[in-house]
N, CA, C and O atoms as CSV, one atom per row, in Angstrom:
chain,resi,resn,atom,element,x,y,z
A,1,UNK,N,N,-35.568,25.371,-21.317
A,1,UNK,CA,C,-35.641,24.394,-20.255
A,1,UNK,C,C,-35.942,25.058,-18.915
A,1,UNK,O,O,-36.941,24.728,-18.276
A,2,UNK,N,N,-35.208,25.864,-18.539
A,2,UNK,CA,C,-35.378,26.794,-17.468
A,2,UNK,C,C,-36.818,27.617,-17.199
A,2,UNK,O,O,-37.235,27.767,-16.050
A,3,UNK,N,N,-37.496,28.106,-18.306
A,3,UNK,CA,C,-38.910,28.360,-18.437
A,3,UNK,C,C,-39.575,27.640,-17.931
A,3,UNK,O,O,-40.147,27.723,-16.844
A,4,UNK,N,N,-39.561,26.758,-18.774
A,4,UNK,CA,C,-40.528,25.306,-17.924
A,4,UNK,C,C,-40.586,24.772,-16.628
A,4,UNK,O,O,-41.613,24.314,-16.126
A,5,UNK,N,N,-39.489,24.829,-16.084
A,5,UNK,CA,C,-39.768,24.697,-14.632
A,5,UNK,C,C,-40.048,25.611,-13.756
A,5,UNK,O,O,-40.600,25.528,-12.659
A,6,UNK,N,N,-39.442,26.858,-14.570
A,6,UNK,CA,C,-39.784,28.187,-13.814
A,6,UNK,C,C,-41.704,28.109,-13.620
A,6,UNK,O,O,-42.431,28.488,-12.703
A,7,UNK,N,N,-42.053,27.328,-15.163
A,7,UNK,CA,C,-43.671,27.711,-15.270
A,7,UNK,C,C,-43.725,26.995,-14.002
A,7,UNK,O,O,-43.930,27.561,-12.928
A,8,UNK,N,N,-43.518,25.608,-14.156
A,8,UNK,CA,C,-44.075,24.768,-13.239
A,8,UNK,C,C,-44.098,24.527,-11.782
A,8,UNK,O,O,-44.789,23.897,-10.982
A,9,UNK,N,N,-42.926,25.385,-11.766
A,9,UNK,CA,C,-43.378,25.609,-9.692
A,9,UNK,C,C,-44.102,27.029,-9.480
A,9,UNK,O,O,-44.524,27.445,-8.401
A,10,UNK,N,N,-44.169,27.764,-10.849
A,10,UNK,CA,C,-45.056,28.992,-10.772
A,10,UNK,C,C,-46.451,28.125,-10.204
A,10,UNK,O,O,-46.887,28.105,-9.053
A,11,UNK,N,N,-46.904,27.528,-11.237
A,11,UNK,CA,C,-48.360,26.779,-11.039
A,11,UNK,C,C,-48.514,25.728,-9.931
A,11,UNK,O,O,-49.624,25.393,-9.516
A,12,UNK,N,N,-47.468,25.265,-9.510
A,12,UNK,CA,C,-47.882,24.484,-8.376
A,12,UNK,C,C,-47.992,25.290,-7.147
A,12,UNK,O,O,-48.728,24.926,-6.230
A,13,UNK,N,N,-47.206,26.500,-7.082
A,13,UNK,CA,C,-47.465,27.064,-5.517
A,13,UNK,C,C,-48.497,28.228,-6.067
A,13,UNK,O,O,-49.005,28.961,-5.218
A,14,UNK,N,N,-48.848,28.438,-7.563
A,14,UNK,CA,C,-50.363,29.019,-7.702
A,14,UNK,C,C,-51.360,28.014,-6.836
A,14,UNK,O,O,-52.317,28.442,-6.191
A,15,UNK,N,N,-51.009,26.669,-6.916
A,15,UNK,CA,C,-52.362,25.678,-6.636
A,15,UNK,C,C,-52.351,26.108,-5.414
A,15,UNK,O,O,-53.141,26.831,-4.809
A,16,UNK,N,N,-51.163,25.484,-5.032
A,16,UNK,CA,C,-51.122,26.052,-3.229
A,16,UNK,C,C,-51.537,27.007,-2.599
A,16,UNK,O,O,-52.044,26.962,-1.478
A,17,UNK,N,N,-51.341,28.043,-3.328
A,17,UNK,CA,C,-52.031,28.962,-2.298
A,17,UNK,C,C,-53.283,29.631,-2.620
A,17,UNK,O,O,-53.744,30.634,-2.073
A,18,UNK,N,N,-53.895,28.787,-3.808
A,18,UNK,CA,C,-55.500,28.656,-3.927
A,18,UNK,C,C,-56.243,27.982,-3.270
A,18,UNK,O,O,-57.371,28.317,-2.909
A,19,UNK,N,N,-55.713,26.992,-3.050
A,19,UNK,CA,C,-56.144,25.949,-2.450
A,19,UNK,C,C,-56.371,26.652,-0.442
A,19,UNK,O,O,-57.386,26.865,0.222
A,20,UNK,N,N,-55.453,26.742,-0.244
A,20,UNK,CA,C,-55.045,27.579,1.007
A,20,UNK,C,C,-55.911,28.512,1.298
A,20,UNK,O,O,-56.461,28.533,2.399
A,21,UNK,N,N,-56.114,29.263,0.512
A,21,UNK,CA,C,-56.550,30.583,0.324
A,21,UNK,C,C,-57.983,29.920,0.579
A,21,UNK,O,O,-58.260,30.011,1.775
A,22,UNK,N,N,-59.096,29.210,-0.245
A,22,UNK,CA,C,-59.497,28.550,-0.242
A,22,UNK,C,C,-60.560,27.800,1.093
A,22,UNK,O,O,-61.743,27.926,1.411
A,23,UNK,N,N,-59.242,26.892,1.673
A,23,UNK,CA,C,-59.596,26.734,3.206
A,23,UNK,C,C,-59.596,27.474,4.114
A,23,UNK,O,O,-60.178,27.045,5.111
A,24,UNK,N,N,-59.066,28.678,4.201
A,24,UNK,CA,C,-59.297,29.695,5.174
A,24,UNK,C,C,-60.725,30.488,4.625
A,24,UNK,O,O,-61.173,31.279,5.455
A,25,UNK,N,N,-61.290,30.411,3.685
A,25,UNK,CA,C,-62.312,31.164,3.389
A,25,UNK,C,C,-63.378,30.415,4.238
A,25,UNK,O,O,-64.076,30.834,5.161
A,26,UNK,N,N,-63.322,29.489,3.805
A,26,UNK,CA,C,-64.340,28.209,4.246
A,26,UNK,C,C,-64.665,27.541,5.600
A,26,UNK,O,O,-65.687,27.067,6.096
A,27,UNK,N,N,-62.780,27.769,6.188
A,27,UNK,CA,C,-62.861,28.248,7.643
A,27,UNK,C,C,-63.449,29.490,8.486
A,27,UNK,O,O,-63.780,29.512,9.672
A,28,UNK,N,N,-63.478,30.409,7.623
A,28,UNK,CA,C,-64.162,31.819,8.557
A,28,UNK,C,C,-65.632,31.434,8.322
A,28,UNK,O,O,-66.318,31.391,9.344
A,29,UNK,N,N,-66.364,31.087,6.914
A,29,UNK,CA,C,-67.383,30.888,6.575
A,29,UNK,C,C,-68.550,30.533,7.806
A,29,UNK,O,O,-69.575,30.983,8.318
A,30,UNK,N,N,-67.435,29.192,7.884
A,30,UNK,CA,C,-68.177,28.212,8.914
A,30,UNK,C,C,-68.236,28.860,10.828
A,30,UNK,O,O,-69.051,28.606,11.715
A,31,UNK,N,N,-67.229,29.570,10.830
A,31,UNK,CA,C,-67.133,30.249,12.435
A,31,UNK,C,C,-68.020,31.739,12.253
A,31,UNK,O,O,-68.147,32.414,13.275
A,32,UNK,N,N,-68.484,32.129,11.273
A,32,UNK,CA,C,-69.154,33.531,11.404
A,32,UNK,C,C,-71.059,32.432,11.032
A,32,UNK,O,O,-72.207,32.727,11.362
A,33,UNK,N,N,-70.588,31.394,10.367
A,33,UNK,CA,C,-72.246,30.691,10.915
A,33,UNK,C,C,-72.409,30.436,12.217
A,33,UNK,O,O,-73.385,30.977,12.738
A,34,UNK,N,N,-71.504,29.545,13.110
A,34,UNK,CA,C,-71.891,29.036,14.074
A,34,UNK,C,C,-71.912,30.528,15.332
A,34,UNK,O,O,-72.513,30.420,16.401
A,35,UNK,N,N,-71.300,31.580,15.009
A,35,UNK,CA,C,-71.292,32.586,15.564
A,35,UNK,C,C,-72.736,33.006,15.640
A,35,UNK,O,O,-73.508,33.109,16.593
A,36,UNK,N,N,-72.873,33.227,14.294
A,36,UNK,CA,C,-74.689,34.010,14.117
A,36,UNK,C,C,-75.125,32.641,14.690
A,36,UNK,O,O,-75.120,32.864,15.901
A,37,UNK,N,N,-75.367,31.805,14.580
A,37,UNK,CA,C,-76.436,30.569,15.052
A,37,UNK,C,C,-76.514,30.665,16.563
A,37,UNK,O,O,-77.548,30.198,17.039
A,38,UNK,N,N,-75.743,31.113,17.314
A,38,UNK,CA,C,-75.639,31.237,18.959
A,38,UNK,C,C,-76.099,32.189,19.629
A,38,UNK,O,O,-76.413,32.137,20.818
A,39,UNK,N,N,-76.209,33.629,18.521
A,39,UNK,CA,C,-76.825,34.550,19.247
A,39,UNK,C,C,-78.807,34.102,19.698
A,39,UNK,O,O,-79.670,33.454,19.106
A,40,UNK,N,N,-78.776,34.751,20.808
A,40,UNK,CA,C,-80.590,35.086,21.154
A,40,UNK,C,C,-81.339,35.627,20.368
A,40,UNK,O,O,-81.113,36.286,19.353
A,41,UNK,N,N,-82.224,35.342,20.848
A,41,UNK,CA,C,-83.352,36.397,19.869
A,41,UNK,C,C,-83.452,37.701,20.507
A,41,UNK,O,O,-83.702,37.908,21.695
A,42,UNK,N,N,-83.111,39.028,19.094
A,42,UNK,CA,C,-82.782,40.098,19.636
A,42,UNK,C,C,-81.503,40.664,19.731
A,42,UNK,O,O,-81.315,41.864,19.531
A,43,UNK,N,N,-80.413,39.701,20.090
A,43,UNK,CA,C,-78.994,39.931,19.760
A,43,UNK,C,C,-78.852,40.114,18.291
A,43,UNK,O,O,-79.437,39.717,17.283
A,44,UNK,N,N,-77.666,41.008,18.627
A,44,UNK,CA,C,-77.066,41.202,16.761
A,44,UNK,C,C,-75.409,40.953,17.283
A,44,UNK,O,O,-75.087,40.950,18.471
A,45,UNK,N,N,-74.591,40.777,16.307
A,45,UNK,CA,C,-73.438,40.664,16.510
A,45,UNK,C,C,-72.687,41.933,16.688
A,45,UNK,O,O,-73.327,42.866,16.202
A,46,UNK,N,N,-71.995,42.158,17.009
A,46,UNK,CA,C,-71.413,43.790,17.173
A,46,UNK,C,C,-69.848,43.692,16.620
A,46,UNK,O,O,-69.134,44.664,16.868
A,47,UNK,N,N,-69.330,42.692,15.961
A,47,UNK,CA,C,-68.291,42.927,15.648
A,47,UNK,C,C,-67.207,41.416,15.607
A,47,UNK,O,O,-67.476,40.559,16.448
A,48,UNK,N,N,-66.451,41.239,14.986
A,48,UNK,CA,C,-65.529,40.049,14.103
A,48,UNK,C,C,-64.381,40.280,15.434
A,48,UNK,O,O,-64.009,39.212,15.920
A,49,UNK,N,N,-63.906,41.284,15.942
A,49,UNK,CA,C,-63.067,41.643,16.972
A,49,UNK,C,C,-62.827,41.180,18.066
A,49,UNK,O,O,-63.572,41.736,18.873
A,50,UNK,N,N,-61.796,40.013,18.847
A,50,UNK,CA,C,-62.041,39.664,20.207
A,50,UNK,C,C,-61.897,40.947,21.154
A,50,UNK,O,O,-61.303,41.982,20.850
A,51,UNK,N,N,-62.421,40.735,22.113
A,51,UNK,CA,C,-62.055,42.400,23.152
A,51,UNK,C,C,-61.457,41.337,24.179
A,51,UNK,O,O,-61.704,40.141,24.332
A,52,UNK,N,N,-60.562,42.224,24.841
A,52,UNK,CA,C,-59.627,41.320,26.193
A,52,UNK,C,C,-60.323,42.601,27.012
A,52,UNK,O,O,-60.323,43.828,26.920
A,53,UNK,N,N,-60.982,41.465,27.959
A,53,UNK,CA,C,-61.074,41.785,29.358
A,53,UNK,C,C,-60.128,42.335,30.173
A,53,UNK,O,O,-58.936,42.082,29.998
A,54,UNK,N,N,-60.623,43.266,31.297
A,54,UNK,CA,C,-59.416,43.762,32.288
A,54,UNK,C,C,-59.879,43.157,33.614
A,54,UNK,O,O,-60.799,43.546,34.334
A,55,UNK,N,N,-59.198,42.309,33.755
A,55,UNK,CA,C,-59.688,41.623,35.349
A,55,UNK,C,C,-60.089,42.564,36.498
A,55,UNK,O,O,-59.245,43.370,36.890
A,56,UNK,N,N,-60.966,42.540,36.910
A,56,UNK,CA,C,-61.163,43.590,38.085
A,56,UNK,C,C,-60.184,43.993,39.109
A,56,UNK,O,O,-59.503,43.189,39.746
A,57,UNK,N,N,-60.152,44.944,39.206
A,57,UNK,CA,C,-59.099,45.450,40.432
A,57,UNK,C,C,-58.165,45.953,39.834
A,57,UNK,O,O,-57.351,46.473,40.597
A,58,UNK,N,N,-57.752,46.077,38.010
A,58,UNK,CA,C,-57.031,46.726,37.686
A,58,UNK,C,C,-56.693,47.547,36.889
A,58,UNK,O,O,-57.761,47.749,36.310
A,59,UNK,N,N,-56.027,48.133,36.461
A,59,UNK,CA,C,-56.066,49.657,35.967
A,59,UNK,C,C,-56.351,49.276,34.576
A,59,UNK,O,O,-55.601,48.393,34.162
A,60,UNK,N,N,-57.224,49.697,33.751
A,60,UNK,CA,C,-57.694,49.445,32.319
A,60,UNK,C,C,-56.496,50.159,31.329
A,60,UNK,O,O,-55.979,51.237,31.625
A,61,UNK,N,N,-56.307,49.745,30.677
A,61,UNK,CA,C,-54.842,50.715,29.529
A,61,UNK,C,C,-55.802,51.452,29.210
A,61,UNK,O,O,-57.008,51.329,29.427
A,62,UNK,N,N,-54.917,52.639,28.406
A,62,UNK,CA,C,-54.978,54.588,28.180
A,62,UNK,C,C,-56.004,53.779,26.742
A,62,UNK,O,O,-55.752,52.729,26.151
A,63,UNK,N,N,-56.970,54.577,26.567
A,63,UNK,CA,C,-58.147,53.900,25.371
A,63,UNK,C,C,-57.013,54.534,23.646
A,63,UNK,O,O,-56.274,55.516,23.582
A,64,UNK,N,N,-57.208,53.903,22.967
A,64,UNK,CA,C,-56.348,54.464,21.794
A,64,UNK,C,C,-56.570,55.508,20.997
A,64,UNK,O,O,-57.733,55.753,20.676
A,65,UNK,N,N,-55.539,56.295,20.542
A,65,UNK,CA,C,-55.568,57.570,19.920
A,65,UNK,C,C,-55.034,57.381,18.716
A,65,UNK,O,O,-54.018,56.760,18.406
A,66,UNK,N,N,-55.888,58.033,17.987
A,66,UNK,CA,C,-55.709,57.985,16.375
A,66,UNK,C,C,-54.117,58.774,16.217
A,66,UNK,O,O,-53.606,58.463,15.141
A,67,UNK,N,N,-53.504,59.432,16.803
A,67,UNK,CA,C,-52.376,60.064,16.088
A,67,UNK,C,C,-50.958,58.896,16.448
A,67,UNK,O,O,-49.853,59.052,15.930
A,68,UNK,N,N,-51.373,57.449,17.682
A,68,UNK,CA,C,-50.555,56.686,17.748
A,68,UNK,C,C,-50.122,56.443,16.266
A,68,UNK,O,O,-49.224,55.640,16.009
C-alpha cells in the first residue's frame, strides 16, 4: 500500500517538474529570439550576462580574481 503512493507522488512531482522544467526552457527560448531579433546589422551578441553599470562619478569595484 505504501509503495503505491510512494509511486504516485513520485510521478506526479516527476510531472511537475517536467512540466516546469519545460516552461523555463521555452521561456529562455523565446527571450534569446527576441534578443537576436533586436540586434543591428553587424551586431553579434556578446554574451547571456547582465553587466551593472557604475554610475559616473564613482569608484568602479576591484575587477575579479580567480583565487577569490
Amino acid at each position: 500500500m505504501a509503495l503505491g503512493l510512494n509511486l504516485k507522488v513520485f510521478l506526479v512531482l516527476a510531472g511537475v517538474g517536467a512540466f516546469g522544467g519545460a516552461m523555463t526552457g521555452r521561456r529562455d527560448r523565446v527571450k534569446a529570439k527576441v534578443r537576436r531579433d533586436t540586434l543591428e546589422a553587424g551586431e553579434r551578441e556578446l554574451g547571456q550576462y547582465r553587466v551593472k553599470l557604475v554610475p559616473e562619478g564613482t569608484q568602479a569595484p576591484a575587477p575579479f580574481k580567480p583565487d577569490d
